[in-house]
PDB file as gemmi writes it, atoms N, CA and C in Angstrom:
CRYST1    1.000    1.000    1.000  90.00  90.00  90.00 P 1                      
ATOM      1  N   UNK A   1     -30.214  40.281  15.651  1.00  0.00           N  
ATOM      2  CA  UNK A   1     -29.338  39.135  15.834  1.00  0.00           C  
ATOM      3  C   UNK A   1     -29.309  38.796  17.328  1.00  0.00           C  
ATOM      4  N   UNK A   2     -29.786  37.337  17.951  1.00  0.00           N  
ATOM      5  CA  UNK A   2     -29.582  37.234  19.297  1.00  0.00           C  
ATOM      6  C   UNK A   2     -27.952  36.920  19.453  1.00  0.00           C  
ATOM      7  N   UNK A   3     -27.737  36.954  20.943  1.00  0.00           N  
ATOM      8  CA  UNK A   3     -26.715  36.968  21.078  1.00  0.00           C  
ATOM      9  C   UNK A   3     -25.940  35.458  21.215  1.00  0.00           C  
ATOM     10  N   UNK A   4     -27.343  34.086  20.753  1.00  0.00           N  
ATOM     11  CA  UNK A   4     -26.243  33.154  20.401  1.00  0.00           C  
ATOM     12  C   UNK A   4     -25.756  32.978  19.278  1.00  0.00           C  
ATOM     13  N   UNK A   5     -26.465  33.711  18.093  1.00  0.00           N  
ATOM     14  CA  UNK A   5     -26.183  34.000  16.840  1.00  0.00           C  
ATOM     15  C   UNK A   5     -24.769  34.531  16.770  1.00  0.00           C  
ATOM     16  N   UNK A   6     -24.558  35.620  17.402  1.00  0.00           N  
ATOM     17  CA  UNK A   6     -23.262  36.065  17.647  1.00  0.00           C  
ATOM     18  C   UNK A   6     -22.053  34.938  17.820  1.00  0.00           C  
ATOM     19  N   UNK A   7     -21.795  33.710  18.511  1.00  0.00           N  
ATOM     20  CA  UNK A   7     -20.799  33.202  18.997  1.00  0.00           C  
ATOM     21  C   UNK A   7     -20.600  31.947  18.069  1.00  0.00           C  
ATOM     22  N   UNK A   8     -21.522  31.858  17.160  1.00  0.00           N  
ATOM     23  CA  UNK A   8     -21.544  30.432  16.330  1.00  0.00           C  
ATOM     24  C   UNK A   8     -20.581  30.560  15.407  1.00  0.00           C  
ATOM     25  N   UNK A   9     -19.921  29.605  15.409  1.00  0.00           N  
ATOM     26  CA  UNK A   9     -18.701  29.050  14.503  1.00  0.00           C  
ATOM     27  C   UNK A   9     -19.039  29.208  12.994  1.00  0.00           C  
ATOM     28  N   UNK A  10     -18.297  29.821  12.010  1.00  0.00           N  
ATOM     29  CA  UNK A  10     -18.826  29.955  10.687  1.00  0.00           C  
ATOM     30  C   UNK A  10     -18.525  28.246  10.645  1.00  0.00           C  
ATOM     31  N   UNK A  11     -19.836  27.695   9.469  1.00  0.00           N  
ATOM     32  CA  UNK A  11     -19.440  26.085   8.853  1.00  0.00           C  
ATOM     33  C   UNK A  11     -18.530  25.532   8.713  1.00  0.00           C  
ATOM     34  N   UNK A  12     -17.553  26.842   7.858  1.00  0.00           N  
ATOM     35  CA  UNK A  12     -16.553  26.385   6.662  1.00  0.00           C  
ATOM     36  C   UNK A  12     -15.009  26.698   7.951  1.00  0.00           C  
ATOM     37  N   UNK A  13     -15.161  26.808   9.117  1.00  0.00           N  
ATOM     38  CA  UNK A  13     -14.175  27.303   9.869  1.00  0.00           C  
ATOM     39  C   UNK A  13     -13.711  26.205  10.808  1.00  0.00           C  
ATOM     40  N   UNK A  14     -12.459  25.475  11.104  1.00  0.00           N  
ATOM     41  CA  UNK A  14     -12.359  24.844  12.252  1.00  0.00           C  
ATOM     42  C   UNK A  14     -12.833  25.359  13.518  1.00  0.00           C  
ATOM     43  N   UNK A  15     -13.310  24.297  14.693  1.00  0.00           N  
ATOM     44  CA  UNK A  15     -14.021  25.083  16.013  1.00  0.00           C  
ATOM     45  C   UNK A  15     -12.819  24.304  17.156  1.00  0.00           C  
ATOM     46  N   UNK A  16     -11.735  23.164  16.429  1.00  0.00           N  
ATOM     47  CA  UNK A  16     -10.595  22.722  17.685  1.00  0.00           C  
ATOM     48  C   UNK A  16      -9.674  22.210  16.664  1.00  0.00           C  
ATOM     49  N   UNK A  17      -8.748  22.168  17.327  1.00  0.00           N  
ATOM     50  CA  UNK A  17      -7.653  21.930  16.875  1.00  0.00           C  
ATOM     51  C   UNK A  17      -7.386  20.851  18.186  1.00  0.00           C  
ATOM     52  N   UNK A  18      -6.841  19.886  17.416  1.00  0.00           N  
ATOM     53  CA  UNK A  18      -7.050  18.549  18.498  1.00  0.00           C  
ATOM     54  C   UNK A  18      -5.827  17.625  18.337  1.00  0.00           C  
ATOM     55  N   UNK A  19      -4.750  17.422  19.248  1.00  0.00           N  
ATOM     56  CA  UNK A  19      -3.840  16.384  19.491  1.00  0.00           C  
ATOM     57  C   UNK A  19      -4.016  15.262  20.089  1.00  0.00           C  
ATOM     58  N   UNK A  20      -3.751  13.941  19.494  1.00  0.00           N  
ATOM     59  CA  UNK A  20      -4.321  12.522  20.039  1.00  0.00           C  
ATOM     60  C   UNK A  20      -2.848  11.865  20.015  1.00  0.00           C  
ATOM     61  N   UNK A  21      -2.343  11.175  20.875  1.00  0.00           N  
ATOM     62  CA  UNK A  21      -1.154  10.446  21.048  1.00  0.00           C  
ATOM     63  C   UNK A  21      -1.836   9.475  19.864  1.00  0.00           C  
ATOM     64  N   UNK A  22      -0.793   8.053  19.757  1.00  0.00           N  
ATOM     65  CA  UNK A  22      -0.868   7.214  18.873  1.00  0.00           C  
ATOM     66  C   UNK A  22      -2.302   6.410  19.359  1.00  0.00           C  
ATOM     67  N   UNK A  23      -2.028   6.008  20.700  1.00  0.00           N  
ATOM     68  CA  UNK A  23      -3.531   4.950  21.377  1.00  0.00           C  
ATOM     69  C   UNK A  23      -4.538   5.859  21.250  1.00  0.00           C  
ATOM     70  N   UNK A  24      -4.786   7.523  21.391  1.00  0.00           N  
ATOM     71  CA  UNK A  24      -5.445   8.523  21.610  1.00  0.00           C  
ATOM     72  C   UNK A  24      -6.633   7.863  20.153  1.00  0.00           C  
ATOM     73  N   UNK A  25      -5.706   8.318  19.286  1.00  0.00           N  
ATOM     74  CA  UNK A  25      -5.586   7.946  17.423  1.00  0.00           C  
ATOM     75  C   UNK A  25      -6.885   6.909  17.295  1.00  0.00           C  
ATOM     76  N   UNK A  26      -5.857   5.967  17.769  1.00  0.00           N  
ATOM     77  CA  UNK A  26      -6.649   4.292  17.343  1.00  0.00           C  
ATOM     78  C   UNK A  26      -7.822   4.090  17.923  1.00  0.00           C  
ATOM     79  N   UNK A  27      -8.445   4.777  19.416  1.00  0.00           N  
ATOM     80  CA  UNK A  27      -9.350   4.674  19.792  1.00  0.00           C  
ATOM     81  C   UNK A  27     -10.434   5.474  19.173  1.00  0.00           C  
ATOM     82  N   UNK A  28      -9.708   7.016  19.011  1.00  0.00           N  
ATOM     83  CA  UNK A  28     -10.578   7.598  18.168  1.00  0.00           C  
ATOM     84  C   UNK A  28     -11.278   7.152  16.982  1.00  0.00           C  
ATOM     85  N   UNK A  29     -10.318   6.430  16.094  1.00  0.00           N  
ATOM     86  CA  UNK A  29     -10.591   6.016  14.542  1.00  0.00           C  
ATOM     87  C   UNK A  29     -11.862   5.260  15.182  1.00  0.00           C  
ATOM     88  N   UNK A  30     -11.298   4.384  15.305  1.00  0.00           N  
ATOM     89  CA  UNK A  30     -12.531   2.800  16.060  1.00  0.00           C  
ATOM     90  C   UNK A  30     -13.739   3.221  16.481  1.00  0.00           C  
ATOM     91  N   UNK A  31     -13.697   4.060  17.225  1.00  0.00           N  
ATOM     92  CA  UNK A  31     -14.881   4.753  17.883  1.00  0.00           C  
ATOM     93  C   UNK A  31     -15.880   5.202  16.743  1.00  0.00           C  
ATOM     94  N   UNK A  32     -14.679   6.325  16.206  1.00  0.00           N  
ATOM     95  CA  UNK A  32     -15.868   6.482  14.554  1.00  0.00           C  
ATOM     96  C   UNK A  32     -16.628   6.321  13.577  1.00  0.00           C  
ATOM     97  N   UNK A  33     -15.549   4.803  13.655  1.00  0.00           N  
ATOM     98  CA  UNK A  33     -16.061   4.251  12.540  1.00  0.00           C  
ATOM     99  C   UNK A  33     -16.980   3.186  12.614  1.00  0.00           C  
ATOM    100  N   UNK A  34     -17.338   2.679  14.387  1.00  0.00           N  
ATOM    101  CA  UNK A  34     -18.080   1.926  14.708  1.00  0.00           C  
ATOM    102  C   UNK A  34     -19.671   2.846  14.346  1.00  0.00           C  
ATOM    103  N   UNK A  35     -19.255   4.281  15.114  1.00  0.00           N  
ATOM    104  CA  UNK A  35     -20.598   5.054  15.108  1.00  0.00           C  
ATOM    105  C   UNK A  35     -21.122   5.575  13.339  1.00  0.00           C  
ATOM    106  N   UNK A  36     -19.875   5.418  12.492  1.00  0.00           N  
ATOM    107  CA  UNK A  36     -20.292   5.384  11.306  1.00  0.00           C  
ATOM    108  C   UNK A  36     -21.416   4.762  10.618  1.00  0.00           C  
ATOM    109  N   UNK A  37     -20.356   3.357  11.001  1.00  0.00           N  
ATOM    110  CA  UNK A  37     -21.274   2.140  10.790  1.00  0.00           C  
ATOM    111  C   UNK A  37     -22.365   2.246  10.787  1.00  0.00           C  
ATOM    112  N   UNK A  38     -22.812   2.431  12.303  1.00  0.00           N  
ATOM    113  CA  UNK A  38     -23.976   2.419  12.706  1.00  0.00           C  
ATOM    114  C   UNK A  38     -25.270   2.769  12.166  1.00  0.00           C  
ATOM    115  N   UNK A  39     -25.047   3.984  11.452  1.00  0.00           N  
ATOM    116  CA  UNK A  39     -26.017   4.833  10.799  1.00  0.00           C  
ATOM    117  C   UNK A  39     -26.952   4.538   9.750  1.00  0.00           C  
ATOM    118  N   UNK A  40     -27.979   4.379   9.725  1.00  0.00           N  
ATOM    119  CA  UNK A  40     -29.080   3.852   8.775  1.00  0.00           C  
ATOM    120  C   UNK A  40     -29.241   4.918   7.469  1.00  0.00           C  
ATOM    121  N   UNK A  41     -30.197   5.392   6.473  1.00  0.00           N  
ATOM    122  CA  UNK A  41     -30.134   5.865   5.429  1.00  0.00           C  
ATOM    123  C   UNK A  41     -30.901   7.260   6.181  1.00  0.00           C  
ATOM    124  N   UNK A  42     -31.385   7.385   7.205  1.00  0.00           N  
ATOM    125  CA  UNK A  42     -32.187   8.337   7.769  1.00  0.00           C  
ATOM    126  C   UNK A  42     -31.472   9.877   8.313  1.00  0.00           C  
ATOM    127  N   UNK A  43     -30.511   9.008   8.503  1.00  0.00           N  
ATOM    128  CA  UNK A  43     -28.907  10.256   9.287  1.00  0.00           C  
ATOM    129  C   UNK A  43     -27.999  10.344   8.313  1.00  0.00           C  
ATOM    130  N   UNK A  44     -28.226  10.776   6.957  1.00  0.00           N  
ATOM    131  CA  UNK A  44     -27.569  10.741   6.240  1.00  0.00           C  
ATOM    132  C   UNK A  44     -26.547  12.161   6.298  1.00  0.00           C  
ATOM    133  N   UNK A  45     -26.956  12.934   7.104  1.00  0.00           N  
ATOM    134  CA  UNK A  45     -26.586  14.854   7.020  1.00  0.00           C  
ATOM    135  C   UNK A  45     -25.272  13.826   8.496  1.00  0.00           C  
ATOM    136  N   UNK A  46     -25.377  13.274   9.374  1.00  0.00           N  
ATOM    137  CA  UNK A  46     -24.731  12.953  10.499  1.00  0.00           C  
ATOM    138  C   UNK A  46     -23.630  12.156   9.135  1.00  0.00           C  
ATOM    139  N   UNK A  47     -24.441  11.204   8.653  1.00  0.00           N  
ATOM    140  CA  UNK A  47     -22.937   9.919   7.927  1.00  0.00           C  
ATOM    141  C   UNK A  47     -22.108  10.663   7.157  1.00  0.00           C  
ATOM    142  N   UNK A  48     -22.275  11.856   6.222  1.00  0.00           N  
ATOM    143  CA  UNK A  48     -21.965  12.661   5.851  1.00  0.00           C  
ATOM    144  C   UNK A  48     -20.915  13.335   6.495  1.00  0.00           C  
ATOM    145  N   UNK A  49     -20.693  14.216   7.730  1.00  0.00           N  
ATOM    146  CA  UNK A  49     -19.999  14.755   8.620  1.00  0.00           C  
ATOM    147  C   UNK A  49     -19.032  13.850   8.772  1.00  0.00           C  
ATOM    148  N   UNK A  50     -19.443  12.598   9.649  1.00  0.00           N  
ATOM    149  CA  UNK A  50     -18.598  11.163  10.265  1.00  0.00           C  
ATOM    150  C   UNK A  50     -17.395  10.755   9.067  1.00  0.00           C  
ATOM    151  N   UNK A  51     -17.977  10.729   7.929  1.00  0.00           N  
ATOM    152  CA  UNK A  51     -17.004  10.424   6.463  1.00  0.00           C  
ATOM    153  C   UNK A  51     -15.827  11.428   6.411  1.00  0.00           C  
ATOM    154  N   UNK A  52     -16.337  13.054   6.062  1.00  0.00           N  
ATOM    155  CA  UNK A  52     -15.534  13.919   6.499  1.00  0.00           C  
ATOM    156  C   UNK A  52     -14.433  13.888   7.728  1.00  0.00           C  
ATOM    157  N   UNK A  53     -14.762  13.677   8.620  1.00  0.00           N  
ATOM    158  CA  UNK A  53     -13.695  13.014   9.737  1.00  0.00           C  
ATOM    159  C   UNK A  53     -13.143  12.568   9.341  1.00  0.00           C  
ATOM    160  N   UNK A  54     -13.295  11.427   8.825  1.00  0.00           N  
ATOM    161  CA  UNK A  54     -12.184   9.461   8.669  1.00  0.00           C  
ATOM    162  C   UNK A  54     -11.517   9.893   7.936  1.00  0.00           C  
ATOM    163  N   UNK A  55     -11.986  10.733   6.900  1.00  0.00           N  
ATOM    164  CA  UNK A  55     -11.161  11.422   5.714  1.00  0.00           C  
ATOM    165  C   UNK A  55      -9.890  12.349   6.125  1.00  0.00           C  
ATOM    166  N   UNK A  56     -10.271  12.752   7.462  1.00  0.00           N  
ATOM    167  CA  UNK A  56      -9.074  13.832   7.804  1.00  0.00           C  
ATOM    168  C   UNK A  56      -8.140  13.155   8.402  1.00  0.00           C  
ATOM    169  N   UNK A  57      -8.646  11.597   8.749  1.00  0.00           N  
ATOM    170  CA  UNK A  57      -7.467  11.040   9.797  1.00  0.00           C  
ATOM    171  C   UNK A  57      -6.685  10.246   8.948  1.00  0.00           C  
ATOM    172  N   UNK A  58      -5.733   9.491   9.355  1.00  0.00           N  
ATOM    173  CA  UNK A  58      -4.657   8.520   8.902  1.00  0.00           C  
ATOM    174  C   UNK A  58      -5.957   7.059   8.658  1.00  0.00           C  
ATOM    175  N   UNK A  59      -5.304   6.654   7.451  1.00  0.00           N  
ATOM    176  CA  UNK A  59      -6.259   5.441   6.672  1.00  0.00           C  
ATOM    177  C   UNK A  59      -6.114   4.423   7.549  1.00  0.00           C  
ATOM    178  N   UNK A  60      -6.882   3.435   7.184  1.00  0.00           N  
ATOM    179  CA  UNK A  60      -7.142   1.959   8.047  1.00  0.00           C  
ATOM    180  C   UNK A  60      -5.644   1.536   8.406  1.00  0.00           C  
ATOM    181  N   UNK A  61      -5.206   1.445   7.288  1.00  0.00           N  
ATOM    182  CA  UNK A  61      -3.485   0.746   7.269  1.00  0.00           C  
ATOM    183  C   UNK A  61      -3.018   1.137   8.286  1.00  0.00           C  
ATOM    184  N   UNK A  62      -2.969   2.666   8.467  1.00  0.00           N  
ATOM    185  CA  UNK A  62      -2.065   3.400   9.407  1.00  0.00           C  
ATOM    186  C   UNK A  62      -2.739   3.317  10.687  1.00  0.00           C  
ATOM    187  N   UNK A  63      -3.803   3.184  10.644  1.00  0.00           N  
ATOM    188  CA  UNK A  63      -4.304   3.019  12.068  1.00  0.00           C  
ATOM    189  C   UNK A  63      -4.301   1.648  12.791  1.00  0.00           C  
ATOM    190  N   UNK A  64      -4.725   0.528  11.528  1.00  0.00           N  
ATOM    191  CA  UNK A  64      -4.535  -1.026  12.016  1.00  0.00           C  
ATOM    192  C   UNK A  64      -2.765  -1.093  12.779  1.00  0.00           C  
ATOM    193  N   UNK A  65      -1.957  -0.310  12.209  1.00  0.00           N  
ATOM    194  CA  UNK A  65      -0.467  -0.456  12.248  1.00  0.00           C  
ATOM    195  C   UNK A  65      -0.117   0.043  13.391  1.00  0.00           C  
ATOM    196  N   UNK A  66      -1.037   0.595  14.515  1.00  0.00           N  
ATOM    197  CA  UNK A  66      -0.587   1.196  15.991  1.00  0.00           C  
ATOM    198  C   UNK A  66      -1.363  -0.042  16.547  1.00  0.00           C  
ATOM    199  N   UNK A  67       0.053  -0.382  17.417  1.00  0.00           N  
ATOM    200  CA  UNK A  67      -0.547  -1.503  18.654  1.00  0.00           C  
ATOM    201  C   UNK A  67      -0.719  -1.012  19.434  1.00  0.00           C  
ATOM    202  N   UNK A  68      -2.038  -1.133  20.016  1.00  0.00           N  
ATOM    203  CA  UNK A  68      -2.663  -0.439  21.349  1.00  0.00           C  
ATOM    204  C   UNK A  68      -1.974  -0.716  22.129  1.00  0.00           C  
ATOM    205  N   UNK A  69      -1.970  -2.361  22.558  1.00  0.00           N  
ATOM    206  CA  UNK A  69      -1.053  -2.848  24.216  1.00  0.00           C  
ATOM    207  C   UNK A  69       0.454  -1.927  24.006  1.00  0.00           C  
ATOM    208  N   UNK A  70       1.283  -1.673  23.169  1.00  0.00           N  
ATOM    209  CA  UNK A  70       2.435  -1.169  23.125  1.00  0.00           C  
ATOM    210  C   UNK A  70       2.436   0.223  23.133  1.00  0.00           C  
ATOM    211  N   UNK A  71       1.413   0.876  22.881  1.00  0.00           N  
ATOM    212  CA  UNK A  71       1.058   2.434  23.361  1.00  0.00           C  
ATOM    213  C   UNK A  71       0.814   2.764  24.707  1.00  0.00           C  
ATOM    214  N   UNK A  72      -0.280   1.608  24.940  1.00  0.00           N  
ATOM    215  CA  UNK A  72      -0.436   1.678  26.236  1.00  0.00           C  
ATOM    216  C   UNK A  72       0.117   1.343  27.366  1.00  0.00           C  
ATOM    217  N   UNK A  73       1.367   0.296  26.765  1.00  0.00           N  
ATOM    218  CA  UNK A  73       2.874  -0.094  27.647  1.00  0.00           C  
ATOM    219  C   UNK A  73       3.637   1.182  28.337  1.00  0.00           C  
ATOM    220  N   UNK A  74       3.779   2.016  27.340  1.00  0.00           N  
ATOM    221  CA  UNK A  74       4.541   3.104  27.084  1.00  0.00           C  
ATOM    222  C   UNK A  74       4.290   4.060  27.683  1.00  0.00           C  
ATOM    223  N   UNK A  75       2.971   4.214  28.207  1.00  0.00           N  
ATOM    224  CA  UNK A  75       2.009   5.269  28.631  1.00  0.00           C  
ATOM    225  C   UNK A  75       2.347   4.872  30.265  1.00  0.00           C  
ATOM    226  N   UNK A  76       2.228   3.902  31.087  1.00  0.00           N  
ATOM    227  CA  UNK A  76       2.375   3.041  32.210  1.00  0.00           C  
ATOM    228  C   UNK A  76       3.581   3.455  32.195  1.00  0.00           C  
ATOM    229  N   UNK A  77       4.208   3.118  31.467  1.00  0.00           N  
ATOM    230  CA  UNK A  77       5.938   4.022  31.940  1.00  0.00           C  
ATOM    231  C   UNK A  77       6.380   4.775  32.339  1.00  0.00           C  
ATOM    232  N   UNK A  78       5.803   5.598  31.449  1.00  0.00           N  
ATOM    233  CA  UNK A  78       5.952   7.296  31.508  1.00  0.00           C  
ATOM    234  C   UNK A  78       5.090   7.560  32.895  1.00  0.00           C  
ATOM    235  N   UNK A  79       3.982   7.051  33.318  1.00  0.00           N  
ATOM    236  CA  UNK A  79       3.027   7.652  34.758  1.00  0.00           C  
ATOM    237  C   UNK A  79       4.051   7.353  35.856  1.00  0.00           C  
ATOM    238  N   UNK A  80       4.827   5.986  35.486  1.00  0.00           N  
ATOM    239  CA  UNK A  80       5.855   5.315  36.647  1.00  0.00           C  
ATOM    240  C   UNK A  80       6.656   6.154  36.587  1.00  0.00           C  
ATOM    241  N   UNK A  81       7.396   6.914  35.863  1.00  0.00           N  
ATOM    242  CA  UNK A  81       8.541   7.651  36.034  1.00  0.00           C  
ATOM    243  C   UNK A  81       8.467   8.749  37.577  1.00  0.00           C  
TER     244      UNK A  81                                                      
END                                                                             
């Protein structure tokens, strides 16, 4: 067994545990689902993974339903404090 064999993440195991504010969220989703998009029939093992994601996050609704400018109002506030 080499020793990068040793440090690899089992499949079936989370490798982060990840906190995104609300704007954090919405950029993330967007981002994903643009690079989802993207994907032709060739990257199907990648579109596969990307689906798995969207699946773990909050649905379109909930994500269309965070206003960026008002996250990002909020955020400007809080740096001003």
């Amino acid at each position: 067994m080499t020793d990068d064999e040793v440090h690899l993440i089992p499949p079936d195991q989370p490798a982060y545990d990840l906190h995104l504010t609300a704007a954090e969220l919405k950029v993330t989703w967007n981002a994903l689902r643009a690079y989802f998009d993207d994907f032709g029939h060739e990257e199907s093992d990648v579109h596969e993974i990307a689906r798995g994601i969207l699946a773990k996050l909050p649905g379109e609704h909930e994500i269309r339903a965070i206003d960026l400018d008002a996250e990002l109002e909020k955020l400007r506030e809080r740096r001003e404090e």
